[in-house]
C-alpha positions in Angstrom: -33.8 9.8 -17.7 -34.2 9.8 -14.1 -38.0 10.2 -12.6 -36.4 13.1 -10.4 -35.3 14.8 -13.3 -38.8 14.4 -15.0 -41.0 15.9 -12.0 -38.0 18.5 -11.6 -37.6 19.9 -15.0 -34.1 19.4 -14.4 -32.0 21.5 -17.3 -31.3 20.0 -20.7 -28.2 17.9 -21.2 -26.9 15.4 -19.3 -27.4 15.1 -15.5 -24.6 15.3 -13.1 -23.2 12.1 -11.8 -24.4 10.6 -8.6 -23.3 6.8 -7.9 -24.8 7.0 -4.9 -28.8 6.9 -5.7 -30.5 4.4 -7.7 -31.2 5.0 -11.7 -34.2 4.2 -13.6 -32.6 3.4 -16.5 -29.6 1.2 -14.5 -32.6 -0.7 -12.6 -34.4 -1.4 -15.5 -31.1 -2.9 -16.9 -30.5 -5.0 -14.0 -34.1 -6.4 -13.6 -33.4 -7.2 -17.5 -30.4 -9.1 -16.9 -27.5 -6.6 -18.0 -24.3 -5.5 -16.8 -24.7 -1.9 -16.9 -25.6 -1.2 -13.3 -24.2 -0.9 -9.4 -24.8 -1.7 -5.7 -27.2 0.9 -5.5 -29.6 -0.1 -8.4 -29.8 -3.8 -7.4 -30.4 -2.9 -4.0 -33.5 -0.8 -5.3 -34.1 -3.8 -7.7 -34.3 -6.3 -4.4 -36.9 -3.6 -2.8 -39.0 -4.3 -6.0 -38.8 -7.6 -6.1 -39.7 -7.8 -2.7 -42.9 -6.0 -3.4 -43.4 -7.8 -6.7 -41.7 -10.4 -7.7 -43.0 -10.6 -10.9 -41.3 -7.2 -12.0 -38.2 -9.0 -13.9 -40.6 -10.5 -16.0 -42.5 -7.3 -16.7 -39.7 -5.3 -17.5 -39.2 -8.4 -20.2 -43.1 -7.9 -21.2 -42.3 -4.6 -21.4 -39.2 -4.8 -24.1 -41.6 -7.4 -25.9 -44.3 -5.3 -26.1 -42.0 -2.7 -27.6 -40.3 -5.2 -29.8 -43.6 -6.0 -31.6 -44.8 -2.4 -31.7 -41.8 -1.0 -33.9 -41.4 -4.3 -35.6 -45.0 -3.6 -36.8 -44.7 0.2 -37.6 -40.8 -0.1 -39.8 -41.7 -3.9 -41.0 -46.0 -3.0 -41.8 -46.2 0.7 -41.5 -43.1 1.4 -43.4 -42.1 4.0 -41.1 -38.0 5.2 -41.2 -38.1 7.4 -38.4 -38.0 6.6 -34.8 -37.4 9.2 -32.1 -37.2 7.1 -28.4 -37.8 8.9 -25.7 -36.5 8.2 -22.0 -35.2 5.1 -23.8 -32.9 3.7 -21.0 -29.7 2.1 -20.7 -28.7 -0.1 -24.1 -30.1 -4.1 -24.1 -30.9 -6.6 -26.2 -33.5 -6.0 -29.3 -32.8 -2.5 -28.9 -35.1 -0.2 -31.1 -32.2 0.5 -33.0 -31.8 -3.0 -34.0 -35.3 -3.8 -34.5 -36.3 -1.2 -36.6 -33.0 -1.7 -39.0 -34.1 -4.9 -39.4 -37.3 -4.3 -40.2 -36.0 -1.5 -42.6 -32.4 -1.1 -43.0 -32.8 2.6 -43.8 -34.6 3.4 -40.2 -33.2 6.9 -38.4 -33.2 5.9 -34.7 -32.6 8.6 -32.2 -32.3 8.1 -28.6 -32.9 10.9 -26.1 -31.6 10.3 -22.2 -30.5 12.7 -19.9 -28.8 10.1 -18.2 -25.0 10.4 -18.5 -24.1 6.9 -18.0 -26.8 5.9 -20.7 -25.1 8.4 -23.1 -21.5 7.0 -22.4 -22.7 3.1 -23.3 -25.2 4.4 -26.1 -22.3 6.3 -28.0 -19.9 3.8 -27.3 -22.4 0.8 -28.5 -23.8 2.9 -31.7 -20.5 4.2 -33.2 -20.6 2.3 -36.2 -24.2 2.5 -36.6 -24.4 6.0 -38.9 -28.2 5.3 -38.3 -28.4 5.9 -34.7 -27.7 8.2 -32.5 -28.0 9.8 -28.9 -28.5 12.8 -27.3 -28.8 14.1 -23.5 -32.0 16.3 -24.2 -34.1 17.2 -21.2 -37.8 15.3 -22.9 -39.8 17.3 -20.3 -39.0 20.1 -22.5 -40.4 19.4 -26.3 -39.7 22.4 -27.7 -36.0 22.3 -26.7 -35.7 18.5 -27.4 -37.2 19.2 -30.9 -34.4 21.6 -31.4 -32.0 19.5 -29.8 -28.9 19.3 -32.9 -28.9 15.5 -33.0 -33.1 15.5 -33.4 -32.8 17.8 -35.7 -30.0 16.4 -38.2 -31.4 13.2 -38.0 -34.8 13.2 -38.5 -37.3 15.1 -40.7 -40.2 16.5 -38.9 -42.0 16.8 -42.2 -42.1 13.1 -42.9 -44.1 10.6 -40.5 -42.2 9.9 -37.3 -42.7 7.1 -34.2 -42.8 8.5 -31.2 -41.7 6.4 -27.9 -42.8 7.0 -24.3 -42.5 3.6 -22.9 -42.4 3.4 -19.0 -41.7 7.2 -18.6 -44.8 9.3 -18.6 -46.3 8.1 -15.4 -42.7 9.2 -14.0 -44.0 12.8 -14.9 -46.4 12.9 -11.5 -48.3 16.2 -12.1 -51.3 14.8 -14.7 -51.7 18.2 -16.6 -48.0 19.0 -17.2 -47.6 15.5 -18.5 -50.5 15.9 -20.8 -49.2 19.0 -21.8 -45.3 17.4 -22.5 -46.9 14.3 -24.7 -50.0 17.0 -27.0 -46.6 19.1 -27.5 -44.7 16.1 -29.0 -48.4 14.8 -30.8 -48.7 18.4 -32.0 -45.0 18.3 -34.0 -45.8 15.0 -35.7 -46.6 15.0 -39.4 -49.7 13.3 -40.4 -48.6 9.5 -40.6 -46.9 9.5 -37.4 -46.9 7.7 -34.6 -47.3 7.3 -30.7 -46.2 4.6 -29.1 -47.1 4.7 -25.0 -47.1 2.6 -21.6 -48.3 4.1 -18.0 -48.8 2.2 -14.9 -52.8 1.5 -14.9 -54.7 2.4 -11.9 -57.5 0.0 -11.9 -59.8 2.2 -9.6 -61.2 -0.9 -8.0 -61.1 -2.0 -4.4 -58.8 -5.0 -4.7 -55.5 -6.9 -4.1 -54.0 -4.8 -7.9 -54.9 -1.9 -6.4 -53.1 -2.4 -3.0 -50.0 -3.0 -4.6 -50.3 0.2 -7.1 -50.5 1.7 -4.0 -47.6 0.3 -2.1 -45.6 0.8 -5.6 -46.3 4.2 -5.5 -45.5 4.6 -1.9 -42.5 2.3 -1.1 -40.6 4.4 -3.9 -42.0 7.9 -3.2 -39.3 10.4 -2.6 -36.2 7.6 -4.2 -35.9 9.4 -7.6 -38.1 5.7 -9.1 -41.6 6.8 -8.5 -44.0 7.1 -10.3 -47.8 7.4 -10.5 -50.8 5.2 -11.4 -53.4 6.5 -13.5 -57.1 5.7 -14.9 -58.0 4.6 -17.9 -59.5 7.5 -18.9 -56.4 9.8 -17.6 -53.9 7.6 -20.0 -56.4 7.6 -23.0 -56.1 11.4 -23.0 -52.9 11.1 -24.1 -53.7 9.5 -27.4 -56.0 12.5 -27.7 -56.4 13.6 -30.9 -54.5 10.5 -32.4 -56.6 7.1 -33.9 -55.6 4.4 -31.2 -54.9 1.5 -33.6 -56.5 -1.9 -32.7 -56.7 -3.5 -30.4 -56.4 -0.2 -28.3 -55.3 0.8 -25.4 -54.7 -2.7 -23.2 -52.6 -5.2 -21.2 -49.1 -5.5 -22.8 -49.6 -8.9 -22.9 -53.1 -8.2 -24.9 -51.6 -6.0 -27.4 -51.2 -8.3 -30.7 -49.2 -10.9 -28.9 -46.8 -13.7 -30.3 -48.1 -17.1 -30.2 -49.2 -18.8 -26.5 -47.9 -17.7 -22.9 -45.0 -19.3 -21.5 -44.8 -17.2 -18.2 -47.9 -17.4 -16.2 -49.0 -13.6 -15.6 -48.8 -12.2 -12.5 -50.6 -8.7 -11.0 -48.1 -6.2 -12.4 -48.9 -7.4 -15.6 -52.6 -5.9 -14.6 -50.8 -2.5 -14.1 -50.0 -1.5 -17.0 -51.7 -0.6 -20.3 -49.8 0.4 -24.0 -50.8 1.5 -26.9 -50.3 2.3 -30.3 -51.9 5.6 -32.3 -51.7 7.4 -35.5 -51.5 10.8 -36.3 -54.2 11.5 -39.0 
């Protein structure tokens, strides 16, 4: 899903077509090294780079980070379900595939209003009678809840893992993105799961701050912004919920394996995840 479609409440199923502007989930695949992607996304990925140059290694921090986090939940946790929202253009170590590994029996359902991630999803997941996608609209629980793939695949009754990776802070107005995440929290049976990333807005007078800034800025208006939030503003969406240790921090802090091989760089101070349970 495109962050123009999240701040527009654009209307369920899959968005219309348009080659000619940048995707968020075709630029997340090309800063991660796939195929599935055009002129116009790398252009925008050269912009970002530009600004950061650390941001193809993020967006590899980021699939790490959600590597471990459903590795944890379908290999520890022994949770089956796993409902991915926003979840972008098909890579490598997929939810999918690390969930199924974990636990062979894992329902995986994918919900992206973007067209071109539906077309590779389907086309990827045929043979997987485990997975599926759908074009829902996530902005709009109730109707994505509803949605006929959700609801054939996965039983709301039994505990569920919830994922907003890289997508709320695409949502820029604070209270309707509250409100879209305590909707989703709300239809969780007790057991479940949230799993969540935002952009971190360190509140602080320094170089991290000048470039959430510039972030924020340079992509304003695109159909890629997004916003930076406090601490406090991204622990309220765990409301509710018992963040599971070691709470809401740095990807890179987040139960990580072994010792760093990539130095980190200030994006990785710009973002914080975590993991809670629905008691």
């Amino acid at each position: 899903m495109t962050p123009g479609d999240l701040r527009s409440g654009a209307e369920g199923g899959a968005a219309s077509l348009d080659f000619s502007k940048a995707s968020l989930a075709r630029l997340s695949d090309a800063l991660l090294g796939g195929h599935d992607h055009y002129e116009v996304d790398r252009e925008a990925m050269r912009r970002l780079l530009a600004i950061a140059p650390g941001a193809r290694t993020m967006a590899k921090e980021h699939r790490d980070w959600l590597v471990r986090a459903v590795r944890f939940l379908a290999g520890k946790r022994g949770i089956g379900q796993f409902l991915d929202l926003g979840s972008g253009m098909p890579t490598a170590e997929n939810t999918h595939q690390v969930a199924q590994r974990y636990n062979p029996d894992a329902q995986v359902v994918y919900v992206d209003n973007d067209p071109v991630v539906q077309v590779h999803g389907r086309a990827l997941l045929e043979e997987n009678y485990l997975t599926h996608v759908t074009g829902a609209d996530l902005t709009k629980p109730a109707e994505t809840l509803a949605d006929p793939v959700v609801r054939e695949h996965l039983d709301f009754t039994e505990p569920v893992a919830l994922i907003l990776t890289s997508i709320v802070h695409h949502i820029d107005d604070y209270d309707r993105a509250k409100r879209i995440v305590s909707e989703y929290a709300a239809a969780l049976a007790p057991g479940s799961y949230l799993l969540l990333t935002h952009n971190f807005d360190p509140e602080e007078d320094s170089p991290r701050q000048e470039l959430a800034r510039l972030l924020e800025t340079s992509f304003q208006g695109t159909g890629l912004g997004s916003v930076h939030r406090s601490r406090e503003q991204i622990t309220s969406f765990f409301e509710g919920l018992e963040l599971l240790r070691p709470g809401l921090v740095y990807l890179h802090e987040w139960w990580p394996d072994g010792p760093r091989i990539h130095p980190l760089s200030e994006l990785n101070f710009l973002t914080l995840g975590g993991v809670a349970r629905k008691v």
